[in-house]
C-alpha positions as CSV (number, residue, x, y, z in Angstrom):
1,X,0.5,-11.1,-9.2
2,X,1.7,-11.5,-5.3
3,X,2.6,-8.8,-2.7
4,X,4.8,-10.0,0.2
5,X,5.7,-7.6,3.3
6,X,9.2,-7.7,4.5
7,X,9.4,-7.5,8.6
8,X,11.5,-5.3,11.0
9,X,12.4,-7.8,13.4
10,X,13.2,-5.6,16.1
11,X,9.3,-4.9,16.6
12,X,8.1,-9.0,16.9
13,X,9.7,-9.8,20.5
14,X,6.5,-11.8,20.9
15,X,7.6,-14.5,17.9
16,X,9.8,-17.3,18.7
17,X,13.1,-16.3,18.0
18,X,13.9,-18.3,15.1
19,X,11.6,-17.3,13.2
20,X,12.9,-14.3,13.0
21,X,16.6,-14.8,11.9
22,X,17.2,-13.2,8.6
23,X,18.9,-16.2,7.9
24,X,16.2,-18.1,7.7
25,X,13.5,-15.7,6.7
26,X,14.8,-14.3,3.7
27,X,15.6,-17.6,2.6
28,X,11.7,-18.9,2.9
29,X,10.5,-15.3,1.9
30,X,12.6,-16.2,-1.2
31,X,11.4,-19.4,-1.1
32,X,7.3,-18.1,-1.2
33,X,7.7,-15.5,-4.2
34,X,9.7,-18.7,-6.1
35,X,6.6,-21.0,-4.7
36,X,4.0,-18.9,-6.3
37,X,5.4,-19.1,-9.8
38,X,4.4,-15.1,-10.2
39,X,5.3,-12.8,-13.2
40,X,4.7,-9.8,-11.4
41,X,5.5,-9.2,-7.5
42,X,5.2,-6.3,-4.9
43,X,7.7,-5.6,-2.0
44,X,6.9,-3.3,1.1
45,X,8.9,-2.7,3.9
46,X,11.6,-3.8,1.7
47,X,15.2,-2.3,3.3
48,X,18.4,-1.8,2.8
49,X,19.1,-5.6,4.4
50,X,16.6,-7.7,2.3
51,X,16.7,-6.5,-0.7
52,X,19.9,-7.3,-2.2
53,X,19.5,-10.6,-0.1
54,X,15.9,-11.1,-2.4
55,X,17.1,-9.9,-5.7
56,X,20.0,-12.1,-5.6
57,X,17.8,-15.2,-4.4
58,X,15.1,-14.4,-7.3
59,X,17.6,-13.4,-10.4
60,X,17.1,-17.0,-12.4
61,X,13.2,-16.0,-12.8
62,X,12.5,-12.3,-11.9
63,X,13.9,-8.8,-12.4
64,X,13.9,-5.7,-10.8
65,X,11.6,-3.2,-12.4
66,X,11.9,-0.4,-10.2
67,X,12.2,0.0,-6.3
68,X,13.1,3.4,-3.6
69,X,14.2,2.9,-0.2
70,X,13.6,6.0,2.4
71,X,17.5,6.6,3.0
72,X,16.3,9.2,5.2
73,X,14.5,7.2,7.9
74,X,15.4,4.9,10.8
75,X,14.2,1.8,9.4
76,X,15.3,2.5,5.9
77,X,12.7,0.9,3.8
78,X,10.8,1.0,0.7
79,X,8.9,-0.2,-1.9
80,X,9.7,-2.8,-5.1
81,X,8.5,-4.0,-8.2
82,X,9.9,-7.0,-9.9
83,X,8.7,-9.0,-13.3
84,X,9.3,-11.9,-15.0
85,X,11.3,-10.3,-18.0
86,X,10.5,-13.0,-20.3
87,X,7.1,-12.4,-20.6
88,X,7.0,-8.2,-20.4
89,X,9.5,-5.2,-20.8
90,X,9.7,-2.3,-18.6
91,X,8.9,1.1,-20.8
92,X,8.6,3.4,-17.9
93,X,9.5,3.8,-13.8
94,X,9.1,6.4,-11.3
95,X,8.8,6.5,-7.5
96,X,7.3,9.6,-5.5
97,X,6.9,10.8,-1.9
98,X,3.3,10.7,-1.6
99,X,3.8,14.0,0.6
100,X,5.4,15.3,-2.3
101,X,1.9,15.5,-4.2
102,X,0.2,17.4,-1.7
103,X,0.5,20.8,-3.6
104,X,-0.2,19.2,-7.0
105,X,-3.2,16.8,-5.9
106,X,-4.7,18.9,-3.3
107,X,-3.9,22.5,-3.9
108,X,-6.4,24.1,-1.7
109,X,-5.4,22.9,1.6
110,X,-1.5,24.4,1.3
111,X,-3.5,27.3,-0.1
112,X,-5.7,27.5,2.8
113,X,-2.8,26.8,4.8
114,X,-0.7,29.8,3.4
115,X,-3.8,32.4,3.9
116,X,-4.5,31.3,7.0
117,X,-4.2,34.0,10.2
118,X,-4.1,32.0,12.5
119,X,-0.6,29.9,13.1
120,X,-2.4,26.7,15.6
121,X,-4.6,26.3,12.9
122,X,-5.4,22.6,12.3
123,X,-4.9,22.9,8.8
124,X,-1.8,24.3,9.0
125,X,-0.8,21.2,11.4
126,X,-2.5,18.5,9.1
127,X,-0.7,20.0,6.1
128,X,2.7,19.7,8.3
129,X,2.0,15.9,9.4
130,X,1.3,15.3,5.8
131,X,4.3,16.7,4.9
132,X,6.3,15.0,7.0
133,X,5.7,11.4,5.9
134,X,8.0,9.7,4.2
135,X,5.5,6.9,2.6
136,X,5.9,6.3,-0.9
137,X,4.5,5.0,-4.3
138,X,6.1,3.1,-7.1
139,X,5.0,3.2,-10.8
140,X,6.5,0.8,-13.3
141,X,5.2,0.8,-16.5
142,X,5.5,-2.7,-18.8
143,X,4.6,-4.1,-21.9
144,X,3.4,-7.2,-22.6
145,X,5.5,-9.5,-24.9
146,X,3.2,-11.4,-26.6
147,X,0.0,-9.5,-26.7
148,X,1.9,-5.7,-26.9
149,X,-0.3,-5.0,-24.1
150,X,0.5,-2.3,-21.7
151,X,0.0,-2.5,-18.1
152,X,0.9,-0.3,-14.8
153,X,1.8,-1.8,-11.7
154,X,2.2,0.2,-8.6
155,X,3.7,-0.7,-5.3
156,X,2.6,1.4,-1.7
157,X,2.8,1.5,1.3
158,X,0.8,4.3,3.7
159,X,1.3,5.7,6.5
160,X,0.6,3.0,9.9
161,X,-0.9,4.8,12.7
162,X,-4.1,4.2,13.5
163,X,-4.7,7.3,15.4
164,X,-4.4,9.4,12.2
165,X,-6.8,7.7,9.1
166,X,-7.5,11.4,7.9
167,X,-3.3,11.2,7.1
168,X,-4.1,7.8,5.4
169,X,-6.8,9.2,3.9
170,X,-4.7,12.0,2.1
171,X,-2.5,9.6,1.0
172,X,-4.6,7.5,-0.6
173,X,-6.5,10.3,-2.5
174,X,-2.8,11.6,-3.9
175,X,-2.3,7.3,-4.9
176,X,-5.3,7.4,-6.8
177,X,-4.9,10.5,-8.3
178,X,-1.5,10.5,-9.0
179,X,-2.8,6.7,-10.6
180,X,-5.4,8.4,-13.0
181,X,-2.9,10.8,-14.4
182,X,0.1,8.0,-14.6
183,X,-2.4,5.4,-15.6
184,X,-5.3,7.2,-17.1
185,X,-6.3,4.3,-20.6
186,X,-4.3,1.5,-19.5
187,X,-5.1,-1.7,-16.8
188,X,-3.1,-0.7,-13.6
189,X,-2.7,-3.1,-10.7
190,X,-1.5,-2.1,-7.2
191,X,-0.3,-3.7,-4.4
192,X,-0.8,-2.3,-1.5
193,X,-0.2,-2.3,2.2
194,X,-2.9,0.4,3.2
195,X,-2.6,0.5,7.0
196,X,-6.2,0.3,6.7
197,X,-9.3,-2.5,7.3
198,X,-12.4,-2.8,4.9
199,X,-14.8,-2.4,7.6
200,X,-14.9,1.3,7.9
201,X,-12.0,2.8,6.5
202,X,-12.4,6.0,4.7
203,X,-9.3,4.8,2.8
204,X,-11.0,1.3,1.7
205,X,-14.3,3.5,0.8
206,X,-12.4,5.7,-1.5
207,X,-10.1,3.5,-3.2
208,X,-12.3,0.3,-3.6
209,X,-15.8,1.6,-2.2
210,X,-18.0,4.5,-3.9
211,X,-14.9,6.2,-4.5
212,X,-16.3,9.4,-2.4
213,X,-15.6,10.2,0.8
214,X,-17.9,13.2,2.4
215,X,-16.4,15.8,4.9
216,X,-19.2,14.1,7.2
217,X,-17.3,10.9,7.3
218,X,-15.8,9.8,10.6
219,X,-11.7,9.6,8.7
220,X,-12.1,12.9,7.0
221,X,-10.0,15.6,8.2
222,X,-12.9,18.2,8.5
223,X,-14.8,16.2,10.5
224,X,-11.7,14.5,12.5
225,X,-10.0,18.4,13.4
226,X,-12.9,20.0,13.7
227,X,-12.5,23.3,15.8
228,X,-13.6,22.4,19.7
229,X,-11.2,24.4,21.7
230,X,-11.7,28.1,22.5
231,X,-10.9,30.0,19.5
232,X,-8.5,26.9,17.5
233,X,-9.7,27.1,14.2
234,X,-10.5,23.8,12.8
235,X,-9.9,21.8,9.3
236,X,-12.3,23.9,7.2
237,X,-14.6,22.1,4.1
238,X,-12.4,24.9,1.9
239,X,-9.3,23.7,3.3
240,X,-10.2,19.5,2.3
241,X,-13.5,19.2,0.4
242,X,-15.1,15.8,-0.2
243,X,-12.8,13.6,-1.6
244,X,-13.8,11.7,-4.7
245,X,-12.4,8.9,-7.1
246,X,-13.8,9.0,-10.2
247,X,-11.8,6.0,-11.2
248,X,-12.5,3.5,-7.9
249,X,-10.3,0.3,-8.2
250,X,-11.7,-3.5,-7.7
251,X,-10.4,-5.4,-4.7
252,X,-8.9,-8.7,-6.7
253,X,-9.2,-10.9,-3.3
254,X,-12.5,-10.1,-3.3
255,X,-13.4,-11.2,-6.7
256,X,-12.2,-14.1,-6.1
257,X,-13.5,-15.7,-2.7
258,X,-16.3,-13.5,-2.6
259,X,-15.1,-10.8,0.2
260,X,-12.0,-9.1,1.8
261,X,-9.4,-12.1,3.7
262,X,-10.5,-11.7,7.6
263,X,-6.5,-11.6,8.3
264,X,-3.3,-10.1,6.4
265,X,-1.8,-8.8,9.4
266,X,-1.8,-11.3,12.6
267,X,-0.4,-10.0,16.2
268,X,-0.5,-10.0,19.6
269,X,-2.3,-6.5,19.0
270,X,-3.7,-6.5,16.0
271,X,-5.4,-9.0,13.6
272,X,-7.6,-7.6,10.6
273,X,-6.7,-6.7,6.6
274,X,-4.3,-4.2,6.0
275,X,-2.8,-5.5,2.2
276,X,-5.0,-5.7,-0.5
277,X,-4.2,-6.2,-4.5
278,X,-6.2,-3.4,-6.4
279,X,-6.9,-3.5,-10.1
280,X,-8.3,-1.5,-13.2
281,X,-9.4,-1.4,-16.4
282,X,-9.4,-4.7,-19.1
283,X,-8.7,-7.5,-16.3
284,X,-10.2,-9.9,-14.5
285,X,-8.9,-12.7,-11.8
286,X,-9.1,-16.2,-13.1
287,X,-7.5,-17.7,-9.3
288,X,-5.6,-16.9,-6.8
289,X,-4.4,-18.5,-3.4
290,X,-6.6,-18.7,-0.5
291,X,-5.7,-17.4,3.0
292,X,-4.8,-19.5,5.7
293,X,-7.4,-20.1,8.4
294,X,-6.7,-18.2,11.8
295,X,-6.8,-21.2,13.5
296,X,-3.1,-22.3,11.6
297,X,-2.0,-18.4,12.2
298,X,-3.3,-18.8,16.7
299,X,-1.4,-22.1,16.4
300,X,2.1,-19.9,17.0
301,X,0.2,-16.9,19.0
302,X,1.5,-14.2,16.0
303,X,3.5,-13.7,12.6
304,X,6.3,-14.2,11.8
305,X,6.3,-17.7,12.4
306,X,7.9,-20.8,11.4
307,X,5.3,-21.2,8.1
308,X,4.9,-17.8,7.8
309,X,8.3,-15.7,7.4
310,X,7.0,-12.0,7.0
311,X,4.4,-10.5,9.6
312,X,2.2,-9.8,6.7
313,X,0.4,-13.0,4.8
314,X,1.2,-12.7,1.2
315,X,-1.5,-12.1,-1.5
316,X,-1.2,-14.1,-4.5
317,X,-3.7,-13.4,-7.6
318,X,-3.9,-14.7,-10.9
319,X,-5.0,-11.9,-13.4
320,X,-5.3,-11.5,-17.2
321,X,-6.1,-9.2,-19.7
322,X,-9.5,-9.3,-21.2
C-alpha cells in the first residue's frame, strides 16, 4: 500500500528550481511508486498534467481503478486509485464531493440552517463554507484473486487551511461515515492527506483517536463559532452535536514504528504529519518503509527536492489480510 502527493509547482519558489521541472519529477515520482514494488497506491493532488504522464509511466505493473479530478477548480486536481490487476479485480468505484454529503451525513445542521431567523447566523455561514469545498473522496472496491477476499480502498484529500479545522472536521465525519455505509463488513484502507497533525487535531481524534469528538473540543464548530458579538447567533449544539465514529480506523504508520512519522509535509513554513494510511477490519501491517530523518529533508532547506520529487514524503505499508 503507498500514498504519494503530486505538487503544484507554482507554490515551492523556495526549492531549487530543478527540482521542480515536471520533467524530472514525474519521471522520479514514477520512478518511487515502481521502487516500492506496491499492489495498491493512492494519488492526491493528482491533476490534469500528471496523471496521464503517471499512468502511462506505471501501465507494465499497475492499473487505474478509479480517479476524479476537480474540472471546476484553478488547480484542477484530484484524487487516484491504482492496483496491481494481476493480483485483484475491481467490482465497484465511486467518487463523491465530500460537500455533497452534508445533507445525507449531517442533516441537522442544513436543517438548522433552513429554520434559522436569523440570515448572519454562523450556521448558516459554516454550512455555506462546507458547501463550497470542492475536496473529494474515492471508493474503489476490489477483490482479491487468490483468496476471493474483498477489500475497499479509498483515496482523500481534505480541505488545507489551517484556520478552519471545524471545516476539516466535517469532512472527515462525512469520510468516515460515508466509509461505514460503503464499507460497513469488509477491510477498507485509506489514504489520506488530512491537512491535519496527530497532536491535537479534532480530525486525527475522530478518525484514528476515541472516535468522538465533544462540542467542547477546541476544532468543533460549536465551540469554534460560538456566538460573541452582539446579537450574532452562534453554531448551536442542535445545529452540530458531538461527532462520533463508531467504527475509528488504525493509523498503519503507527503500528509499525510505534507512533505517527514526525514529518510528511516539510517547508519553509510548515513541518509536521499531514498523510497518514488508515485501515480496518481483518488486517494487520507486516512492514513498511521508514521515514527519512529531518536531518536528510533540512539538508535542501524544503520539499520538493532533488531525492524527494513531491512536497509530500510518501507512505509505503505492507498489509495483509488476517
Amino acid at each position: 500500500m503507498h500514498t504519494l502527493e503530486s505538487t503544484r509547482v507554482k507554490k515551492f519558489a523556495y526549492c531549487a528550481p530543478t527540482s521542480l521541472l515536471t520533467s524530472s519529477r514525474i519521471p522520479r515520482i514514477i520512478e518511487t511508486i515502481g521502487r516500492t514494488n506496491s499492489d495498491i497506491v493512492c494519488l492526491q493532488e493528482l491533476d490534469t498534467v500528471t496523471l496521464p504522464l503517471i499512468e502511462k509511466g506505471i501501465a507494465n505493473r499497475l492499473s487505474t481503478a478509479v480517479y476524479s479530478i476537480n474540472e471546476s477548480l484553478p488547480a484542477r486536481d484530484g484524487c487516484g486509485v491504482f492496483y496491481n490487476p494481476l493480483v485483484f479485480q475491481v467490482t465497484d468505484t465511486r467518487s463523491v464531493k465530500l460537500a455533497d454529503l452534508l445533507d445525507k451525513h449531517l442533516s441537522s445542521l442544513g436543517n438548522h440552517t433552513r429554520n434559522t431567523n436569523s440570515a448572519i447566523s454562523l450556521s448558516r455561514a459554516m454550512y455555506r463554507e462546507v458547501r463550497e469545498k470542492q475536496n473529494m473522496a474515492i471508493f474503489a472496491q476490489l477483490k482479491h484473486i487468490d483468496s476471493g477476499r474483498e477489500l475497499t480502498i479509498v483515496s482523500s484529500h481534505l480541505y488545507w487551511d489551517p484556520a478552519y479545522p471545524d471545516i476539516k472536521l466535517l469532512q472527515a465525519y462525512m469520510l468516515a461515515q460515508e466509509s461505514s455505509e460503503i464499507s460497513p463488513y469488509q477491510p477498507i484502507v485509506v489514504g489520506a492527506d488530512l491537512n491535519s497533525i496527530p497532536q491535537s487535531s479534532g480530525v486525527y481524534e475522530l478518525l484514528m483517536g476515541s472516535g468522538k469528538v465533544p462540542r467542547t473540543h477546541p476544532d468543533h464548530p460549536v465551540t469554534i463559532r460560538s456566538s460573541k458579538k452582539g446579537n450574532l447567533e452562534g453554531v448551536s449544539p442542535d445545529a452540530v452535536p458531538d461527532l462520533i465514529n463508531p467504527k475509528p480506523f488504525n493509523s498503519a504508520m503507527k503500528l509499525f514504528i510505534g507512533n505517527e512519522p514526525l514529518f510528511t509535509n516539510y517547508t519553509t513554513t510548515f513541518k509536521g504529519c499531514l498523510d497518514y494510511v488508515m485501515m480496518r477490519g481483518d488486517l494487520r501491517v507486516v512492514g513498511g518503509e521508514q521515514l527519512p530523518d529531518e536531518s536528510v529533508l533540512a539538508k535542501e532547506v524544503a520539499l520538493p527536492n532533488s531525492i524527494y520529487p513531491s512536497d509530500h514524503l510518501p507512505i509505503t505499508v505492507d498489509i495483509e489480510f488476517i
